[in-house]
C-alpha positions as MATLAB code, in Angstrom:
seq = 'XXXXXXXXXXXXXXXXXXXXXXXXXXXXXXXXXXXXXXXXXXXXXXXXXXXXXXXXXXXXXXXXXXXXXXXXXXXXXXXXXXXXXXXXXXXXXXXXXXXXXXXXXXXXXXXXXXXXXXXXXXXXXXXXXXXXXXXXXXXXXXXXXXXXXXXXXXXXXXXXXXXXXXXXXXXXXXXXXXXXXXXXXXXXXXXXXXXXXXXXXXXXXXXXXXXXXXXXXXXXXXXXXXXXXXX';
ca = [
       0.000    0.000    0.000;
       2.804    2.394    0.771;
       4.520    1.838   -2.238;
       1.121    2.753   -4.184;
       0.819    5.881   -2.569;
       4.073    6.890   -3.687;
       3.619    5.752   -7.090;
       0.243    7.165   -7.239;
       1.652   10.713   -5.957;
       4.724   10.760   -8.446;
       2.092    9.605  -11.204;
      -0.155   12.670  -10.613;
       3.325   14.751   -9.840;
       4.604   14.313  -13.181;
       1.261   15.202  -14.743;
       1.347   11.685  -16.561;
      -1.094   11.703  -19.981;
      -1.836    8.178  -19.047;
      -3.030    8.603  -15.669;
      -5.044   12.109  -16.329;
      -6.968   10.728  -19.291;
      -7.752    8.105  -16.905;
      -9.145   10.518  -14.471;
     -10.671   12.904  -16.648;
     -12.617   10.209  -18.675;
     -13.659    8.581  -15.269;
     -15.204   12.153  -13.949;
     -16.979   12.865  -17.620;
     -18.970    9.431  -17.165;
     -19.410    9.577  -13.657;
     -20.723   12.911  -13.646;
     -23.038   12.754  -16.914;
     -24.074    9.668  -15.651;
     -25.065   11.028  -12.103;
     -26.399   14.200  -14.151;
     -28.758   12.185  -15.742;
     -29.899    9.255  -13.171;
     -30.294   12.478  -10.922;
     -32.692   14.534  -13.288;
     -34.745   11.080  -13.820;
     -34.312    9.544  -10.125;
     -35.289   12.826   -7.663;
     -38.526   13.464   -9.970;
     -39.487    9.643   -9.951;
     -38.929    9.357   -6.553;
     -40.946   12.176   -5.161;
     -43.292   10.853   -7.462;
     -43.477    8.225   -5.645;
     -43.240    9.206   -2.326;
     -46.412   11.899   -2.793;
     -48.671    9.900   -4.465;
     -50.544    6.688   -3.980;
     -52.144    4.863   -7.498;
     -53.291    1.550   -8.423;
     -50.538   -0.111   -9.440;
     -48.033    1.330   -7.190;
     -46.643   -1.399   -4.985;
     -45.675   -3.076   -8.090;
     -43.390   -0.127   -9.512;
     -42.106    0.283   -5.963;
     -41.455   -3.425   -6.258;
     -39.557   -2.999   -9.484;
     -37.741    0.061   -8.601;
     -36.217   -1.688   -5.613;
     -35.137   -4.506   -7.501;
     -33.465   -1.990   -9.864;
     -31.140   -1.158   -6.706;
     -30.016   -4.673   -6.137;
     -29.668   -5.393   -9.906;
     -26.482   -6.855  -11.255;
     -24.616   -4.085  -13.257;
     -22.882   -6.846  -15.240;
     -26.893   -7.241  -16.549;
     -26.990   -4.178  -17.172;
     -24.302   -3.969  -19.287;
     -25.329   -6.769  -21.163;
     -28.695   -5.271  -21.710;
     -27.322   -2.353  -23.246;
     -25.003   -3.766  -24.916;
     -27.598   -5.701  -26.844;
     -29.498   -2.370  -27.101;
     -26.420   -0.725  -28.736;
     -24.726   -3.455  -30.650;
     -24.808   -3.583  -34.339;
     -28.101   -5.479  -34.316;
     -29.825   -4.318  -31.798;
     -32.911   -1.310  -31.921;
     -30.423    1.692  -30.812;
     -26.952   -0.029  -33.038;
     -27.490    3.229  -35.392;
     -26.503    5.513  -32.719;
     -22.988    3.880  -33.204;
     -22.729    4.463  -29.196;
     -21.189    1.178  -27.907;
     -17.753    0.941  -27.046;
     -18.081    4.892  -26.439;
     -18.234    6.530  -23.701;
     -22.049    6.977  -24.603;
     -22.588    3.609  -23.612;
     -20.935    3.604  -20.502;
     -22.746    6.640  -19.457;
     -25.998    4.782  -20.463;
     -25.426    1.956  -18.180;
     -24.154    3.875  -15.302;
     -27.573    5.625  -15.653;
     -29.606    2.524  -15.646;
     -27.562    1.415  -12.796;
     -27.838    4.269  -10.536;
     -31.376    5.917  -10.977;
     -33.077    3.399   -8.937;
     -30.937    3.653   -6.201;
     -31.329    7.766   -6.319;
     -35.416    7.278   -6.904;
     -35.241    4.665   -4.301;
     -33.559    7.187   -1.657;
     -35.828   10.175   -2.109;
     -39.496    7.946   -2.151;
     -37.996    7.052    1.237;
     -36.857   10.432    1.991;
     -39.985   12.027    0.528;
     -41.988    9.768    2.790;
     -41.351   10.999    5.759;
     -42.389   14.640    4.831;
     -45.180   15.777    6.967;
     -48.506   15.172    5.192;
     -49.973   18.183    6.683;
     -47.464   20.696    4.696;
     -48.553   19.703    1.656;
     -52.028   19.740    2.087;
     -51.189   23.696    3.706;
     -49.490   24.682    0.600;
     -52.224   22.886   -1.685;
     -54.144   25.482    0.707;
     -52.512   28.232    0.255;
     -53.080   28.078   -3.807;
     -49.667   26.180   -4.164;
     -49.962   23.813   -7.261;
     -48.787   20.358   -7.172;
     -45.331   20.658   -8.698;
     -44.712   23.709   -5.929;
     -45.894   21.512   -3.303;
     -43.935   18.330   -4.676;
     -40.427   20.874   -4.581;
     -41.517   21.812   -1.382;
     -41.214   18.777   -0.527;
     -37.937   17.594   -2.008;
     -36.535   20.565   -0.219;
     -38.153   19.421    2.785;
     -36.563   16.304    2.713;
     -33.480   17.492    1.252;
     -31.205   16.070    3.661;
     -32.687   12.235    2.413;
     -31.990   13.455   -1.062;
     -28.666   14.314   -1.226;
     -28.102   10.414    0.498;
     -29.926    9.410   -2.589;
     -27.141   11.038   -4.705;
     -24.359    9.937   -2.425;
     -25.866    6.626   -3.296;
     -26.086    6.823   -6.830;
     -22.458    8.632   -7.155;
     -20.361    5.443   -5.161;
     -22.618    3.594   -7.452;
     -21.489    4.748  -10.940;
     -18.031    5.873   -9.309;
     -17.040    1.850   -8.597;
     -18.610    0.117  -11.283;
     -16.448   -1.974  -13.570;
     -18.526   -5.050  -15.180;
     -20.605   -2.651  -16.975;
     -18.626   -0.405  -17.879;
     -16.181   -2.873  -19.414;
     -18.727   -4.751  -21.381;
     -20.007   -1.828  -23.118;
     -16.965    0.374  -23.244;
     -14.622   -2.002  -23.829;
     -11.929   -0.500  -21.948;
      -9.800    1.103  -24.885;
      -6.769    3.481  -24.323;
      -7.527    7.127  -24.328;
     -11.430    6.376  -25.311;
     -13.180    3.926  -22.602;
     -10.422    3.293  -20.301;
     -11.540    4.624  -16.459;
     -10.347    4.258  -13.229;
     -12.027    0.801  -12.339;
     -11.347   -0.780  -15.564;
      -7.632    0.713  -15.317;
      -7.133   -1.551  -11.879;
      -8.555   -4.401  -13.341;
      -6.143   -4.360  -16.517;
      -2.986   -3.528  -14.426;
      -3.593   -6.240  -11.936;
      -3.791   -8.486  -15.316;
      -0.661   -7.493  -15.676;
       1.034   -7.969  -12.569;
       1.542   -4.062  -12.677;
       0.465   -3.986   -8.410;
       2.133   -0.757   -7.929;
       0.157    0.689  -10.858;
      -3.399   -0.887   -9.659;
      -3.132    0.191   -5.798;
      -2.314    3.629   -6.974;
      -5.175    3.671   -9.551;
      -7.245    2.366   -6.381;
      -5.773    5.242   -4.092;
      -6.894    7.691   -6.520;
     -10.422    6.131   -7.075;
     -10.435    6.466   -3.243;
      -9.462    9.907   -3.337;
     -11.990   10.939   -5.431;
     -14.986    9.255   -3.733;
     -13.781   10.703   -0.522;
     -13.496   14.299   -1.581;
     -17.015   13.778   -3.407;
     -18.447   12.294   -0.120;
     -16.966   14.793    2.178;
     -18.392   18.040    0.157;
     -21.921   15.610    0.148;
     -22.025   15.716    3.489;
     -20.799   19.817    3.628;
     -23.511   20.539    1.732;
     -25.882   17.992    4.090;
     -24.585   19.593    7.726;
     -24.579   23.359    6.135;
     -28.831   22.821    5.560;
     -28.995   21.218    8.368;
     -27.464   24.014   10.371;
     -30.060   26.492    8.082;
     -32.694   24.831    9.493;
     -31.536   24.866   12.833;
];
């Protein structure tokens, strides 16, 4: 481990191409990806978590199967979707970082919608029937409510971040972990280790690590500074 950290320090040091396409190719799909399971997951979820419909226990059932699905399915599901003969093979997106960003959507929606039904839950009934009231229409009341529950929802993010963040079955399936195209951090480890390059792989892993952590720790800034605003 030590002698990762040092080779993972004198790789960033000497501003290695390698390494930094890595990096920057693992942020652009993990944070398109998040982008996009969060702008589908947070509405779904409050969705959800405000209303009640015939039919619901069943989505609710699917939805949380959806956050204990295998990503390796995942990626096999797209990559049927995106392969040559498959209904979406014009868009010429697999082994592109389209792709990758389309599974790591799939994968981490549910677990974001999953989060803020649970979050959105626990609102106070009463507030939204005040604000319905008040003349508040229902998407005011239903962002009153997000905000409300806020705290839950950025959880559902951290959730859906360590879930695209880590992923490597997926990813490699349908991105095909190329040089300087597909490659990311967690398919990086996973080729070095192939190669008996350890030093390589536990510094790829240290930097992984890094970059959760620091995306984790401002998480839970921005989770402590609202809950000091409400206090």
């Amino acid at each position: 481990m030590g002698d990762g950290l040092t080779e993972s320090i004198r790789l960033l040091l000497e501003f290695d191409p390698y390494v930094y396409n890595i990096i920057g190719v693992s942020l652009r799909v993990a944070g398109l990806a998040l982008l996009f399971s969060t702008l589908i997951g947070i509405p779904l979820g409050a969705l959800l978590g405000l209303t009640n419909f015939r039919g619901k226990p069943i989505v609710t059932a699917l939805l949380y199967t959806g956050m204990g699905f295998p990503p390796v399915v995942v990626g096999l599901i797209v990559f049927i979707m995106f392969s040559s003969m498959g209904p979406m093979g014009y868009l010429g997106w697999l082994f592109n970082v389209e792709a990758i960003v389309a599974a790591q959507t799939i994968i981490a929606f549910p677990l974001i919608a999953g989060f803020t039904m649970a979050a959105v839950m626990q609102v106070d009934r009463n507030l939204m029937s005040q604000l319905i009231a008040l003349g508040a229409t229902k998407i005011q009341a239903a962002w009153a409510a997000i905000k409300e529950a806020r705290v839950g929802v950025i959880v559902a993010i951290i959730a859906g971040f360590g879930g695209v963040i880590s992923e490597v079955g997926a990813v490699m399936l349908v991105g095909g972990n190329i040089e300087g195209k597909t490659r990311v951090l967690t398919t990086a480890i996973v080729l070095e280790t192939r190669k008996g390059n350890f030093g390589v792989a536990i510094a790829f892993g240290i930097i992984l690590l890094a970059i959760a952590f620091i995306a984790n720790l401002s998480m839970i800034y921005l989770q402590k500074k609202h809950l000091f605003e409400d206090n």
